[in-house]
C-alpha positions as CSV (number, residue, x, y, z in Angstrom):
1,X,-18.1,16.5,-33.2
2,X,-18.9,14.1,-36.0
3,X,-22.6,12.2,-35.9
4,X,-22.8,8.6,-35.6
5,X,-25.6,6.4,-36.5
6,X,-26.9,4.5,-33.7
7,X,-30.4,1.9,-33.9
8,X,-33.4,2.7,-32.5
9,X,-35.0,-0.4,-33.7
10,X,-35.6,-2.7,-36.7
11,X,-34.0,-0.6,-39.3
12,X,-34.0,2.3,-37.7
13,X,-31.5,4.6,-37.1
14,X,-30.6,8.1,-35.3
15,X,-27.8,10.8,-35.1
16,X,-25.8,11.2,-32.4
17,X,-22.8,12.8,-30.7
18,X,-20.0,10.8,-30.9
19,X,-18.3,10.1,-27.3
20,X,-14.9,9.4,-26.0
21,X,-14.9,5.5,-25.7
22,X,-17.2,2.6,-24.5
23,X,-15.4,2.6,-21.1
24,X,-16.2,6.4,-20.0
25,X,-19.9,6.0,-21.5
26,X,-20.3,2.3,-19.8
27,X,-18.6,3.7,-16.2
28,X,-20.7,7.2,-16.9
29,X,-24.0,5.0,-16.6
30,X,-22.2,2.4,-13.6
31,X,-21.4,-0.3,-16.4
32,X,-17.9,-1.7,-16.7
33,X,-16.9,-2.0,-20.8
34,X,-14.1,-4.1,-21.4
35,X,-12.5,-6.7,-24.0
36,X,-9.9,-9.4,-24.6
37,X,-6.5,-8.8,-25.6
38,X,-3.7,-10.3,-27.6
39,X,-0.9,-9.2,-25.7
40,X,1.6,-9.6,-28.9
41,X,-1.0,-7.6,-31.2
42,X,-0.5,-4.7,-28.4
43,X,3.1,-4.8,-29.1
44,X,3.2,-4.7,-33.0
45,X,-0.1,-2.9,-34.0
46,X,-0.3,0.5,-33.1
47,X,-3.8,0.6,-34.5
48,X,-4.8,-2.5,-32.0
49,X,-2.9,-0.7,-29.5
50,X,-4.6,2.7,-29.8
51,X,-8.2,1.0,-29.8
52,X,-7.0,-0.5,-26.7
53,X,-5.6,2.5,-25.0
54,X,-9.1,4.4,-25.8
55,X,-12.3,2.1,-26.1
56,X,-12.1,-0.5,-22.9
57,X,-12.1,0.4,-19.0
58,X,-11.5,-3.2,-18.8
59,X,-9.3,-6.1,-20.2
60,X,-9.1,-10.0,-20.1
61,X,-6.3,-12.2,-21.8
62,X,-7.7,-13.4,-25.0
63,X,-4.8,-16.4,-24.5
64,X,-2.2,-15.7,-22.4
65,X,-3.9,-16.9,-18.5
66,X,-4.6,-20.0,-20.4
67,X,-3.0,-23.0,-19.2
68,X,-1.3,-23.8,-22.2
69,X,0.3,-20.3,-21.8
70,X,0.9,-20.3,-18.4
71,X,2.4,-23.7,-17.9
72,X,3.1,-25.4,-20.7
73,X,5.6,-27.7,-19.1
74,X,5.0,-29.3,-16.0
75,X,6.5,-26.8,-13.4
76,X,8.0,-24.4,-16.0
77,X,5.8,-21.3,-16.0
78,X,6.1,-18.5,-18.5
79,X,4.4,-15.7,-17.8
80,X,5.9,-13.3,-20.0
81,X,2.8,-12.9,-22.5
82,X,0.4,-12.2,-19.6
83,X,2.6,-9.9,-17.7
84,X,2.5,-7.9,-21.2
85,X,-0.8,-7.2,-20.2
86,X,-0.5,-6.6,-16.4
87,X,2.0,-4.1,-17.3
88,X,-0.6,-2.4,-20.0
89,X,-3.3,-2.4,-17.7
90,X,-1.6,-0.6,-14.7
91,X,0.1,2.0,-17.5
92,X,-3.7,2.8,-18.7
93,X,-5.3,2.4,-15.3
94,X,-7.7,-0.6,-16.9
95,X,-7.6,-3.6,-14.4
96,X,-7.6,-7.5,-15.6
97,X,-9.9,-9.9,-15.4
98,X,-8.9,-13.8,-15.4
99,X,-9.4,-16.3,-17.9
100,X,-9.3,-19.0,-16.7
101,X,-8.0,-21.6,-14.4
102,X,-9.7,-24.7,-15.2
103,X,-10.7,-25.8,-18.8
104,X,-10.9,-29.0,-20.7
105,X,-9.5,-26.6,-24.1
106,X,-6.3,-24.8,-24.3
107,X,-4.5,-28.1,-21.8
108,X,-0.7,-29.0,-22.8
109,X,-0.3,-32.6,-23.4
110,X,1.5,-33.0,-19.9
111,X,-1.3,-31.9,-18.0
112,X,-4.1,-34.3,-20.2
113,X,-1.7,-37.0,-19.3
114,X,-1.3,-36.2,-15.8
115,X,-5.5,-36.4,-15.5
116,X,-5.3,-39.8,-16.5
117,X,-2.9,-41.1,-13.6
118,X,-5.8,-40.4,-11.0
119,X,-7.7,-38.4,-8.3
120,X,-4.2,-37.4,-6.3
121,X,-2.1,-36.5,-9.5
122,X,-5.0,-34.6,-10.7
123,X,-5.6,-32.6,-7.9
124,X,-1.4,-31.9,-6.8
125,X,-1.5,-30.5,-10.7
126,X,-4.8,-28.0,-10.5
127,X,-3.3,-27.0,-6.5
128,X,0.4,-26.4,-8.0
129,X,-1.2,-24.4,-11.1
130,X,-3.5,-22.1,-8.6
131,X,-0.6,-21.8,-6.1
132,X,1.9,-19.9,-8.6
133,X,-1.1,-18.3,-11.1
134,X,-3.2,-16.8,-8.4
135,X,-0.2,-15.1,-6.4
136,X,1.9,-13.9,-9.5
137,X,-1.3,-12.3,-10.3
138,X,-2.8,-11.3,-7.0
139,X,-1.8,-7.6,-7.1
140,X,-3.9,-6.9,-10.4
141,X,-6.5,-9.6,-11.4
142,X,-9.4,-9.5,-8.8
143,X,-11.5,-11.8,-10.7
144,X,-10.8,-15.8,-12.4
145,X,-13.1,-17.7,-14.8
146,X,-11.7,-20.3,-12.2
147,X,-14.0,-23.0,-14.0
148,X,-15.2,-22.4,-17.7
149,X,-17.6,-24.6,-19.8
150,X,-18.8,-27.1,-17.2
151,X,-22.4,-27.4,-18.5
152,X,-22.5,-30.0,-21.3
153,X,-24.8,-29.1,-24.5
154,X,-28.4,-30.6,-24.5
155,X,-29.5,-32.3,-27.8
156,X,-30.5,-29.3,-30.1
157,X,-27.1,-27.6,-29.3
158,X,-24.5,-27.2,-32.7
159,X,-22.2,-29.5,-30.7
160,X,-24.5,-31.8,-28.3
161,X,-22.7,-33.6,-26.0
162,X,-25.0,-37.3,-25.0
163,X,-23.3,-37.7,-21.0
164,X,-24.7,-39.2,-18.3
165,X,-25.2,-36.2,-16.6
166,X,-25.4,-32.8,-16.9
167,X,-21.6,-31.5,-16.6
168,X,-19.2,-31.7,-19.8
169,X,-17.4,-34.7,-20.2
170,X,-13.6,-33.5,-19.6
171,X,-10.4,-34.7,-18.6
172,X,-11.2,-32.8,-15.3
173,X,-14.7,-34.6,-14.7
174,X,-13.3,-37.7,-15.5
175,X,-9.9,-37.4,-13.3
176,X,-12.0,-36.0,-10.2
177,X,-15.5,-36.8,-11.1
178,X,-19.0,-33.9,-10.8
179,X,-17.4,-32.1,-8.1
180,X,-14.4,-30.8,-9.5
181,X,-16.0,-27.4,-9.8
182,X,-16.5,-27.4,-6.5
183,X,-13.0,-28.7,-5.9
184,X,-11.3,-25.8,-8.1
185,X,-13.5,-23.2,-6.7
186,X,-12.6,-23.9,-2.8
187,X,-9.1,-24.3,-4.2
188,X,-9.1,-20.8,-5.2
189,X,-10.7,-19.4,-2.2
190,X,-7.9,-21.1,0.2
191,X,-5.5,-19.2,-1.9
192,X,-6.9,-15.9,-2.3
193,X,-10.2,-15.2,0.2
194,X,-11.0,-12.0,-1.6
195,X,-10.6,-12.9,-5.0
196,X,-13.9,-12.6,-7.0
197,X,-14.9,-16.6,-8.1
198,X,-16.4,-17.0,-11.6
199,X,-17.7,-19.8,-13.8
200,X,-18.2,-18.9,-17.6
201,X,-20.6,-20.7,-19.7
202,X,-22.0,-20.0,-23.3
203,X,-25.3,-21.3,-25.3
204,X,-27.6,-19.8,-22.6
205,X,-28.4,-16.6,-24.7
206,X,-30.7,-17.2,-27.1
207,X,-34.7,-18.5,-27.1
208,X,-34.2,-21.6,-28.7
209,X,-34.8,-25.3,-27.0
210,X,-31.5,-26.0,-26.6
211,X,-30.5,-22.6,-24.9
212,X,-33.7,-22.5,-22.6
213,X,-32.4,-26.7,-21.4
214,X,-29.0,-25.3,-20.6
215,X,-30.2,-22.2,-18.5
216,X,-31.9,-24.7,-16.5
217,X,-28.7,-26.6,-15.9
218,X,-26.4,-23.8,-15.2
219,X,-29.2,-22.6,-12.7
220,X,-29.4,-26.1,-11.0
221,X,-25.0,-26.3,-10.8
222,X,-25.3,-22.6,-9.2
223,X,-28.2,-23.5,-6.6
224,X,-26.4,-26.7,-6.0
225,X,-23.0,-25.3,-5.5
226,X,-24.6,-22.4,-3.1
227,X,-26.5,-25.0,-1.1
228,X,-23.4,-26.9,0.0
229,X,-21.6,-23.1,0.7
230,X,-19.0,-23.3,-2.4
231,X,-17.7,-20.2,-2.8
232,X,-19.4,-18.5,-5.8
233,X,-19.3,-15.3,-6.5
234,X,-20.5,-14.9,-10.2
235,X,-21.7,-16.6,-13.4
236,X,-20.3,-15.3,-16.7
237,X,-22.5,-15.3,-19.3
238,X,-20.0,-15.4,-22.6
239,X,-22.9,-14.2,-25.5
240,X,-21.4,-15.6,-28.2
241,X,-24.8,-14.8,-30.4
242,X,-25.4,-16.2,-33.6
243,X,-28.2,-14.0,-36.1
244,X,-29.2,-17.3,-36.7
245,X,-31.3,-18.1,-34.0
246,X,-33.8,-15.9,-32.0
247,X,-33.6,-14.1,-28.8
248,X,-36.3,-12.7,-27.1
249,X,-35.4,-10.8,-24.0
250,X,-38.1,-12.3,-21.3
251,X,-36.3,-15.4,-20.9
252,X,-33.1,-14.4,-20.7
253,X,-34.1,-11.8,-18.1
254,X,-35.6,-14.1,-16.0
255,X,-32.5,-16.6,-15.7
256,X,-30.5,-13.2,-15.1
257,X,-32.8,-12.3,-12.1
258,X,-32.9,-16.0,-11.3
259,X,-29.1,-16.1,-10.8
260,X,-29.1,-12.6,-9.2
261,X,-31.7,-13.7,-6.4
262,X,-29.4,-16.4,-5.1
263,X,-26.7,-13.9,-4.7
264,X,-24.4,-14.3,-7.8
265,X,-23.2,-11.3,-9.9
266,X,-23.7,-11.8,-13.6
267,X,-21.0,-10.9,-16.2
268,X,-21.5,-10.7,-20.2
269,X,-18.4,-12.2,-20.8
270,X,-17.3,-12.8,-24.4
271,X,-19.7,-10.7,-26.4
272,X,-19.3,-11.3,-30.0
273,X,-21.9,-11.3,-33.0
274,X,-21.7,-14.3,-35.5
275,X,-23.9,-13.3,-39.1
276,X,-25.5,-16.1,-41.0
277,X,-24.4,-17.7,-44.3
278,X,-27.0,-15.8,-46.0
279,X,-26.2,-12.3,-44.4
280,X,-26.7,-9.7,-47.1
281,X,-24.6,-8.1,-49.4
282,X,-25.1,-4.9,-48.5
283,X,-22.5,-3.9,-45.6
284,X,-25.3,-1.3,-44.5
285,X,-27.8,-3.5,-43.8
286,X,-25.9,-6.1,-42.5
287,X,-24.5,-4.0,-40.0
288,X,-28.0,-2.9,-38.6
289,X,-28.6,-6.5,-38.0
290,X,-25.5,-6.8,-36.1
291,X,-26.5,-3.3,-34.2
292,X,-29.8,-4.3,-33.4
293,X,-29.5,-7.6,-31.8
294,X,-26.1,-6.0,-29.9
295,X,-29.0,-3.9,-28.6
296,X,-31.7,-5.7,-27.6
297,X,-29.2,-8.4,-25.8
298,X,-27.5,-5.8,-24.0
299,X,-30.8,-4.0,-23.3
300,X,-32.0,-6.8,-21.8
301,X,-28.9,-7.8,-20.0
302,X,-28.4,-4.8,-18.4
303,X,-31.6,-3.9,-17.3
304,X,-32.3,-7.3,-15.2
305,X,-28.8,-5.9,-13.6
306,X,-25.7,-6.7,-15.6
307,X,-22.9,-4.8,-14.7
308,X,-20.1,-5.7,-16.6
309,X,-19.6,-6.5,-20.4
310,X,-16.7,-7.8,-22.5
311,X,-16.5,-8.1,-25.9
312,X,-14.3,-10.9,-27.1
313,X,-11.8,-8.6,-29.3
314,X,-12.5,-4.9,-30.7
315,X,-11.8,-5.3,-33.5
316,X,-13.7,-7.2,-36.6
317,X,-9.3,-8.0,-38.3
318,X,-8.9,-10.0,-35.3
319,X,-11.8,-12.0,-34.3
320,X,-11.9,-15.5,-33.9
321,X,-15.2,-15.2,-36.1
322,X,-12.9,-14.0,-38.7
323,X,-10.2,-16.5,-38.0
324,X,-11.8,-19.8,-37.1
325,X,-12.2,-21.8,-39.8
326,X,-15.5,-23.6,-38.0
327,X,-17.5,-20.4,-37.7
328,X,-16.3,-17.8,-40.4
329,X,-18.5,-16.8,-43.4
330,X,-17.8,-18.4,-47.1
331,X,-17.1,-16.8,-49.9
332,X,-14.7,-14.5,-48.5
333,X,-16.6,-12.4,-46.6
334,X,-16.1,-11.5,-42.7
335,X,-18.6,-11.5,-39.7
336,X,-18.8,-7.9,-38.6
337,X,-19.8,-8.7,-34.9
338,X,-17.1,-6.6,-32.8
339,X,-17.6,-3.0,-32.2
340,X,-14.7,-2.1,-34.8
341,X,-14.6,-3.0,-38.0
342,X,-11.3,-4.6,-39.9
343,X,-9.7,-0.6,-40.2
344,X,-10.2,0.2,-36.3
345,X,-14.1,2.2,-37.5
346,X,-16.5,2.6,-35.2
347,X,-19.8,0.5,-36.2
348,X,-23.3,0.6,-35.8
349,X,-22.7,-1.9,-33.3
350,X,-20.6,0.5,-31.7
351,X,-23.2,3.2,-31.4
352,X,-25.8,0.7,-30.5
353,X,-23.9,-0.5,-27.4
354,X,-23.3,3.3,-25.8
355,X,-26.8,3.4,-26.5
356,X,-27.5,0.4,-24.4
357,X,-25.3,1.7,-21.6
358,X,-26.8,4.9,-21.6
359,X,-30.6,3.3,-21.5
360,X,-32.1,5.3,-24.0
């Protein structure tokens, strides 16, 4: 079996067997592996396809459990895109994971509109979306991102948001003020009592100001959610990292255990790598950036008792880092922060995550 390079630490690197796939390393070692999908990329790449079939145990709708997706006409669901996926999960035995009920992105212009008319409207709209999404999908998605991005972005953030308080302005918080999380999460529990409840926030990663303010807020909306007994099961954590800012693993352990002591499983979500402008030209070397902060993150993460990581795509020819106009590199060049590269290769990154799963 061919060797693979996988980091040991700055700069380092090591042979190793290759394996199978993330998933069977990740559920050899208790960890579920999985990643978001395009549902229409599953139906005319068979290279996307195959990754899919072999690397995750796991899959979450990259789009298509959106709201825009689901619903976007008032009362006309289409559910085609998603059930793509359903279908492709049960056929490779990898279960789906929601994402995600309540947003202030990704909203048709019906449902912005209908915010605006007032508490009542506002909440009819939210309990007619949960009533169809959450039984069409009862059979096969276990767990919702029922509220995502609630936490607005302290001062030092790359978007700060200056509110009064400490949730994200949004059509939602404006239609049914601070406790519309609370709201959409007992919403969700009267309609499905087993159904795993998540909220998914990002910019709590790293060790900068910024990050350490926003921990502190996620922590207090958990603890004050818990204390009133919302139901809350767990807090994603989507790890969007940027090499551009600094992580140090104490921190983000503690707000890991912090969350963990007050009963909430913790999720790395949306795991994706984001190089900076002056990444280097050599593909080597920028990969063993990538590697090694994949690998002291996930380090880190699991070992204060993460059990489940997504990566937000597989594949470096898809990512939204490649795509997105707002994050990608210039001068032509791609961010390499998914475990594939742009021809379906296995990375560094790669390597360093089994690593990670395997604790050595």
């Amino acid at each position: 079996m061919l060797a693979a390079l996988a980091v040991q630490g700055p700069g380092a690197v090591r042979a190793q067997p290759q394996a199978a796939d993330l998933g069977a390393i990740a559920r050899q070692n208790g960890v579920t592996f999985g990643a978001a999908v395009q549902d229409s990329l599953l139906q005319k790449d068979p290279e996307y396809a195959r990754a899919f079939a072999t690397e995750p145990g796991m899959l979450v709708p990259e789009w298509a459990a959106k709201w825009a997706a689901l619903q976007p006409r008032e009362g006309r669901f289409e559910t085609a895109a998603l059930d793509t996926i359903l279908r492709w999960g049960q056929a490779h035995a990898q279960p789906v994971r929601g994402h995600a009920l309540v947003w202030h992105n990704s909203l048709p212009d019906w449902v912005a509109e209908a915010l605006k008319e007032g508490r009542e409207r506002a909440l009819a709209v939210l309990g007619a979306h949960m009533d169809f999404v959450l039984a069409h999908t009862r059979a096969q998605i276990r767990d919702w991102d029922v509220v995502n991005e609630m936490v607005a972005n302290p001062p030092g953030s790359d978007q700060p948001q200056n509110t009064p308080g400490e949730l994200r302005d949004t059509p939602w918080l404006r239609a049914l003020g601070p406790g519309y999380v609370e709201t959409a999460l007992r919403m969700a529990r009267e309609r499905d009592p087993t159904l795993r409840l998540t909220i998914n926030e990002y910019g709590v990663s790293e060790d900068t100001p910024a990050a350490a303010e926003k921990r502190r807020r996620l922590l207090a909306l958990v603890r004050g959610l818990l204390s009133r007994g919302v139901p809350l099961d767990a807090v994603g954590i989507q790890a969007h990292l940027q090499l551009a800012k600094p992580f140090r693993p104490e921190p983000f352990a503690a707000f890991v255990g912090a969350l963990r002591q007050m009963g909430v499983a913790v999720l790395i979500t949306e795991l994706d790598i984001r190089e900076t402008w002056q990444a280097p030209q050599d593909m080597a070397a920028r990969d063993a950036l990538v590697a090694e902060r994949a690998y002291a993150f996930l380090s880190c993460a699991l070992g204060a008792g993460v059990r489940t990581v997504l990566t937000w795509g597989l594949t470096d020819k898809y990512s939204w880092l490649t795509t997105d106009p707002g994050v990608a590199l210039p001068g032509g060049r791609t961010h390499r922060g998914l475990p594939l590269d742009a021809q379906f290769r296995r990375k560094p990154m790669w390597d360093a995550m089994a690593r990670a799963f395997q604790g050595v």
